[in-house]
C-alpha positions in Angstrom: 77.5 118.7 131.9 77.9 122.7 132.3 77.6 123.9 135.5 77.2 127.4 136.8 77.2 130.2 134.0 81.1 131.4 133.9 80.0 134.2 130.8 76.7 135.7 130.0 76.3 137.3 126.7 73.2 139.9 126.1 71.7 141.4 122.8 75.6 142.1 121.9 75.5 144.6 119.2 78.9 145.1 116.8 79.0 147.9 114.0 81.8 148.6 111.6 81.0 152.2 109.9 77.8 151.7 109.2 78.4 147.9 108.8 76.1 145.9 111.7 78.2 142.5 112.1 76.8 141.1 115.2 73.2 142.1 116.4 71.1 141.2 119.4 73.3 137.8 120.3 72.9 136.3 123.5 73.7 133.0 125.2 75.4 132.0 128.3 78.7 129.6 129.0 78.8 127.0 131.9 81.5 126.2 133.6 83.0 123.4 131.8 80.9 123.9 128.8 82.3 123.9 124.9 80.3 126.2 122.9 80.9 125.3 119.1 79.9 128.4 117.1 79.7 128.0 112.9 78.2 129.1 110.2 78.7 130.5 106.1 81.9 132.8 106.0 80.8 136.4 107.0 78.1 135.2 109.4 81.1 136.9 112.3 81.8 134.5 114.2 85.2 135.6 114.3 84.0 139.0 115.2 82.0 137.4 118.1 85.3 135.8 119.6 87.0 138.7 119.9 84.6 140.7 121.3 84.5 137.9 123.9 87.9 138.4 124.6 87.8 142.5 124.5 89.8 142.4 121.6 86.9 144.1 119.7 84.9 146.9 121.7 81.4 146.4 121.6 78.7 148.9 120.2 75.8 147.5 122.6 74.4 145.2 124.6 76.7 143.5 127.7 79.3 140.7 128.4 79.9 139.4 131.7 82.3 137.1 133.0 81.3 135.8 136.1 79.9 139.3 138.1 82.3 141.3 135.8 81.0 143.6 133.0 83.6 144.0 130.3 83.7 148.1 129.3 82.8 148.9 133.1 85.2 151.9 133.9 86.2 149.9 136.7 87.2 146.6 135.0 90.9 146.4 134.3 91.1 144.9 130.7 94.7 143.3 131.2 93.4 141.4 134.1 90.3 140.3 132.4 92.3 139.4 129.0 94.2 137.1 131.8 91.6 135.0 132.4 90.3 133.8 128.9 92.6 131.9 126.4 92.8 133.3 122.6 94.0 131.1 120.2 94.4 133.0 117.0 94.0 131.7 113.3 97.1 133.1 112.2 99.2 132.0 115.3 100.2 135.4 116.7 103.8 134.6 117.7 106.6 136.8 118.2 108.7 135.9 115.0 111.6 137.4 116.6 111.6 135.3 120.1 112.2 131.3 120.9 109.0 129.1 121.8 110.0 129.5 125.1 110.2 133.0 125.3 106.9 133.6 123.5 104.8 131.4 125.9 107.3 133.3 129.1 106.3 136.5 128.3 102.9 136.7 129.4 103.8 135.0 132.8 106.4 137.5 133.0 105.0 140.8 131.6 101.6 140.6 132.8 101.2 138.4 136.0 104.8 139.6 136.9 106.2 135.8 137.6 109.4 135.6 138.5 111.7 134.0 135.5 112.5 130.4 137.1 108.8 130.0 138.2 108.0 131.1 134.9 110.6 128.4 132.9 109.3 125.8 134.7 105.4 126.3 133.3 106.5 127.3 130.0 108.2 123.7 130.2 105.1 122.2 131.5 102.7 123.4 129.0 105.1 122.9 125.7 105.5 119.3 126.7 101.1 119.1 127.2 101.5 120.3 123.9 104.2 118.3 122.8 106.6 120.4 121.5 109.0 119.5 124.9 111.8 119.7 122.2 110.8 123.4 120.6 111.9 125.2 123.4 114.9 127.1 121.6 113.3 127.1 118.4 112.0 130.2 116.6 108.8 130.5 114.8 110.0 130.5 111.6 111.6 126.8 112.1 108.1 124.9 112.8 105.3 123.7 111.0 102.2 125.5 111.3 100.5 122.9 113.6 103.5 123.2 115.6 103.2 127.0 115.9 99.5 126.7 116.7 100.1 124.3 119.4 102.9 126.9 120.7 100.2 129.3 120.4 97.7 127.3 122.4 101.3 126.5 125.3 100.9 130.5 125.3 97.7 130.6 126.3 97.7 127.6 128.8 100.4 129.0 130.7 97.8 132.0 131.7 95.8 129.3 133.3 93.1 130.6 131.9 89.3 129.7 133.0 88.2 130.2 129.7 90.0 129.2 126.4 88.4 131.1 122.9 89.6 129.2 119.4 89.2 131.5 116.7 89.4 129.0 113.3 92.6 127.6 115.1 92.9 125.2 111.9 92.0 127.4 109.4 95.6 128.3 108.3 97.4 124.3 108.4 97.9 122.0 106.1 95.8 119.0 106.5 98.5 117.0 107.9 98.6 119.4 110.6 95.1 120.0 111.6 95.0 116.8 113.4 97.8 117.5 116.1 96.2 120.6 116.8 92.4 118.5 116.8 94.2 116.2 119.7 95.4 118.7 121.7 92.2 120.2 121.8 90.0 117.3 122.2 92.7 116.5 125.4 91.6 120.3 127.1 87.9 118.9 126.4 88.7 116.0 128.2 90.4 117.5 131.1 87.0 119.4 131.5 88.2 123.4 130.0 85.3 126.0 129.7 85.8 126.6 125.4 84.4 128.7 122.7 85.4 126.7 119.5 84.5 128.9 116.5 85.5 126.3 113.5 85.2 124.6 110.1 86.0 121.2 111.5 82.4 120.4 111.5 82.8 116.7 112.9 85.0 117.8 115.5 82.7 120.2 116.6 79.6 117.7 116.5 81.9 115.3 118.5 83.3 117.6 121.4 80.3 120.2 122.2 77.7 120.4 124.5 76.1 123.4 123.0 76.1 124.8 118.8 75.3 128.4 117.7 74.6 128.3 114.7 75.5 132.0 113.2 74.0 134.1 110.0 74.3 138.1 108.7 75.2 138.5 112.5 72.8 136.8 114.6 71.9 133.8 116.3 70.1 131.9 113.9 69.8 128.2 116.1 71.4 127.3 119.0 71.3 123.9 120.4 72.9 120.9 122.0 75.5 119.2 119.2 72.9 116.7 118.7 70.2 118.6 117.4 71.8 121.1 115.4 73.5 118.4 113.3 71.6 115.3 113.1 67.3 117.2 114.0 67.7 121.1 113.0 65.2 122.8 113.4 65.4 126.1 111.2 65.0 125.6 107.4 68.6 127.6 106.8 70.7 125.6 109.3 69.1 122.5 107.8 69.9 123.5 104.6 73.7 124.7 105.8 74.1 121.0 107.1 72.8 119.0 104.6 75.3 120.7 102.5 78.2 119.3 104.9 80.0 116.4 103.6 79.3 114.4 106.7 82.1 111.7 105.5 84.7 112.4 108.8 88.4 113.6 108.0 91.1 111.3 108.7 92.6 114.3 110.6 89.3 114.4 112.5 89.3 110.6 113.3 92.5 110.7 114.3 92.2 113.3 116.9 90.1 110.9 118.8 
């Protein structure tokens, strides 16, 4: 169960041009919670995890991480970044450095590790990743499960407090999703504070605590996994459910 609030989010407001993609959204995250978010493509979820992350500035309203206000002049954004995990859809690696030196440079270039201390985490979260063996390979030579699990060894080696998943399966081939689903379900189990925006509808009715369910930009239900899935109570997230195959994916099933 979550315990005390580690992000508070309040009547967040996001505007393109004159575009509004996120408006009056508010929730809070527990320590230990996992918050799935879904919804119909454009609803912006995606949006809504990187302004949690201060990838995206925000137009209005306020985001706090524990008694820190993102956008306060006195909030240093590189620290902050350093304590929430982004795992992107498309992976985000640098193509031109090793495994090993794309989960090393954060350690290296932003908490200033020195590069022994840093090696031996990098090897420590590649092999909770599995990919123990990768260490000298370059992007371009794994799979896309594998690169998203490097991605995720990239994040982990932050030690973050909070891990955000933007669509991390979006871009794999179904063969691949599950690896990704396992190691996922694993940070779940070893009790990670996670934002889980996603597709993988069973996954996310079987690991979360808590389910926004997202249209046009707003918060249309939010709920424990429970209700949102199996008793919703808004006519438009029943209707976005019953249009979910609820047959479970292999790659789902064998995540467990």
């Amino acid at each position: 169960m979550p315990n005390l609030p580690l992000m508070r989010v309040e009547r967040l407001c996001k505007r393109y041009g004159d575009k509004t993609v996120l408006h009056d959204v508010s929730f809070t995250l527990g320590q230990g919670e996992v918050k799935g978010v879904i919804g119909p493509s454009g609803a912006g979820k995606s949006t809504l995890a990187r302004c949690l992350n201060g990838l995206e500035a925000i137009d209005g309203g306020e985001i706090w991480l524990d008694d820190i206000r993102f956008g306060d002049r006195h909030t240093k954004l590189d620290a902050l970044r350093a304590r929430i995990g982004f795992v992107f859809q498309d992976f985000n690696l640098f193509t031109h450095l090793t495994v090993a030196r794309n989960v090393t440079i954060g350690l290296t270039k932003v908490k200033k590790m020195a590069r022994a201390e840093a090696e031996a985490i990098v090897r420590r979260e590649l092999a909770r990743v599995g990919l123990e063996d990768k260490l000298d390979a370059y992007p371009a030579e794994l799979s896309g499960g594998q690169q998203q699990r490097a991605s995720i060894a990239r994040a982990l080696a932050m030690e973050p407090e909070l891990m955000i998943f933007d669509e991390p399966t979006s871009a794999l081939d179904p063969e691949s999703v599950g690896g990704v689903l396992r190691v996922m379900r694993e940070l779940v189990r070893e009790g990670m504070t996670m934002v889980v925006v996603s597709h993988e509808m069973a996954f996310i009715e079987a690991v979360a605590d808590d389910v926004l369910f997202m249209v046009d930009g707003g918060i249309h239900e939010e709920g424990p996994a429970e209700q949102i899935f199996q008793h919703p109570q808004g006519e438009r997230t029943r209707e976005f459910i019953q249009g979910l195959s609820h047959a479970e994916p292999d790659n789902v099933r064998d995540a467990r």
